[in-house]
C-alpha positions in Angstrom: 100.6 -181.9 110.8 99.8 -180.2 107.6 97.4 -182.9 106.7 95.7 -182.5 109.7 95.4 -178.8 108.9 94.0 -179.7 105.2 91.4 -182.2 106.8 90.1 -179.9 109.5 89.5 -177.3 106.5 88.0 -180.1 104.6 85.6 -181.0 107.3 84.6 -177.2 107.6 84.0 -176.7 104.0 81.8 -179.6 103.9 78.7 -178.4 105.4 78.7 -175.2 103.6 79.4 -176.9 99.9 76.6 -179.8 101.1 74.1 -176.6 101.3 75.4 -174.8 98.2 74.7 -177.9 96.3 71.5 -178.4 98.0 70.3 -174.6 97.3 71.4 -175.2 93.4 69.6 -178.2 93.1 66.5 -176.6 94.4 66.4 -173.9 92.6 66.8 -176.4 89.4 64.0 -178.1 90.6 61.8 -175.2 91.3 62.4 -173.4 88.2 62.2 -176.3 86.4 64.2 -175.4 83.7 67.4 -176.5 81.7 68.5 -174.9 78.9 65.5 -174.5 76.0 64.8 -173.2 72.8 64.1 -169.2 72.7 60.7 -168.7 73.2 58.2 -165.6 72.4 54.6 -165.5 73.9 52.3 -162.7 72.2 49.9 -161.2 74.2 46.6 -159.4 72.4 44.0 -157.7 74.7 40.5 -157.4 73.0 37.8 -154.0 74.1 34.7 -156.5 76.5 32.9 -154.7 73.1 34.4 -157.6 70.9 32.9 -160.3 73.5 30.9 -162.7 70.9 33.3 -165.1 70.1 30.7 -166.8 68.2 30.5 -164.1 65.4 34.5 -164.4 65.0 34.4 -168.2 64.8 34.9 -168.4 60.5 37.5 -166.0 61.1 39.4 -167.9 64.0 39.6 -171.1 61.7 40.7 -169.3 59.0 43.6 -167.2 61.9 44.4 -170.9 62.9 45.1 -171.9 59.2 46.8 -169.1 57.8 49.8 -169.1 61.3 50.1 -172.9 60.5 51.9 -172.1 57.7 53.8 -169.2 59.0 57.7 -170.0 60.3 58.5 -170.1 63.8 54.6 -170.8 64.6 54.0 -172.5 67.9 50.4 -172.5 68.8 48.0 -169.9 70.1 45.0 -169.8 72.9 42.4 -167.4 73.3 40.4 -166.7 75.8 37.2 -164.8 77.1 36.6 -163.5 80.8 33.4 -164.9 81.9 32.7 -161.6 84.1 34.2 -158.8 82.2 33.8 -160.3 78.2 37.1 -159.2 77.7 38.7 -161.6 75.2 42.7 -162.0 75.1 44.8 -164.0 72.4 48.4 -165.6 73.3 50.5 -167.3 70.8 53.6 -168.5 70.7 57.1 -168.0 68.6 60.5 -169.3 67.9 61.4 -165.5 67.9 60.1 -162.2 67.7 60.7 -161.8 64.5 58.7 -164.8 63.8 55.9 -163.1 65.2 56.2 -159.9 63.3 56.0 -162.2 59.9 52.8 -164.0 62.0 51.0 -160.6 62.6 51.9 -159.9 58.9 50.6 -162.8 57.9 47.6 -162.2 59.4 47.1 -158.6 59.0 47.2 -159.8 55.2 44.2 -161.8 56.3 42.2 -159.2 58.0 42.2 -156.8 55.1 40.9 -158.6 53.0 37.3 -159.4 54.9 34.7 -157.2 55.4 35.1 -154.8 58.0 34.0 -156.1 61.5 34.3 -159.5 60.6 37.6 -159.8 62.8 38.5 -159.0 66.1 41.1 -155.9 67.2 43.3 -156.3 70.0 43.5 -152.9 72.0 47.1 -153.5 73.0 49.5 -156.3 72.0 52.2 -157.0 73.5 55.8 -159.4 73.1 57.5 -161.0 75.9 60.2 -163.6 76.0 59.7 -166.4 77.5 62.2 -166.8 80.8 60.6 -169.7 82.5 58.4 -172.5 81.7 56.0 -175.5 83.1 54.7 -177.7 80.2 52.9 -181.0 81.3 51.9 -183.3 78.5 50.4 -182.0 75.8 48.8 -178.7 75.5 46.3 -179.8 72.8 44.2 -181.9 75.3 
């Protein structure tokens, strides 16, 4: 009788762990993510005024070159708004701190040009990363 009692409770169960499991792998799926590395994403808002990305091309390659060798560097994109001329600059760290010693780094940089040869973010910003989608590689 007891077993009985334990299967009936069994059979019960079932349906509700079958969903549970169900719900967790979905949400796996969705979110796509396992555990990763800490990730920081810099985010650096340009005036529309600084629009010409052209004249800030010699410094760019030099911003490019001088993060390579900075620890914790990831990789960085900027980007213009085709309506608005708004420019915007996201990079990404190991850590925060990483991007401190980045922004040093490059800070170091911008002193020493002449004055207007470099963009200046209006507001920067640091989030960590909580979620992410990468498909092959970003450099394509």
């Amino acid at each position: 009788m007891e077993t009985v009692f334990t299967l009936r409770k069994l059979v019960a169960v079932l349906p509700t762990l079958a969903m549970l499991v169900t719900i967790l792998a979905i949400t796996k799926h969705a979110v796509g993510q396992e555990k990763t590395s800490p990730l920081v994403m810099r985010v650096a808002l340009f005036p529309a005024d600084q629009d010409r990305p052209d004249k800030y091309q010699p410094f760019v390659g030099d911003l490019f070159r001088t993060l390579q060798d900075v620890q914790g560097y990831i990789g960085t994109f900027i980007g213009r708004d085709s309506h608005t001329g708004q420019m915007v600059s996201v990079s990404f760290w190991r850590s925060e701190a990483d991007a401190v010693a980045g922004e040093e780094a490059v800070g170091g940089r911008i002193r020493a040009l002449p004055p207007g040869s470099a963009p200046r973010p209006s507001n920067v910003t640091k989030y960590v990363v909580e979620y992410r989608d990468v498909k092959g590689e970003l450099s394509k």
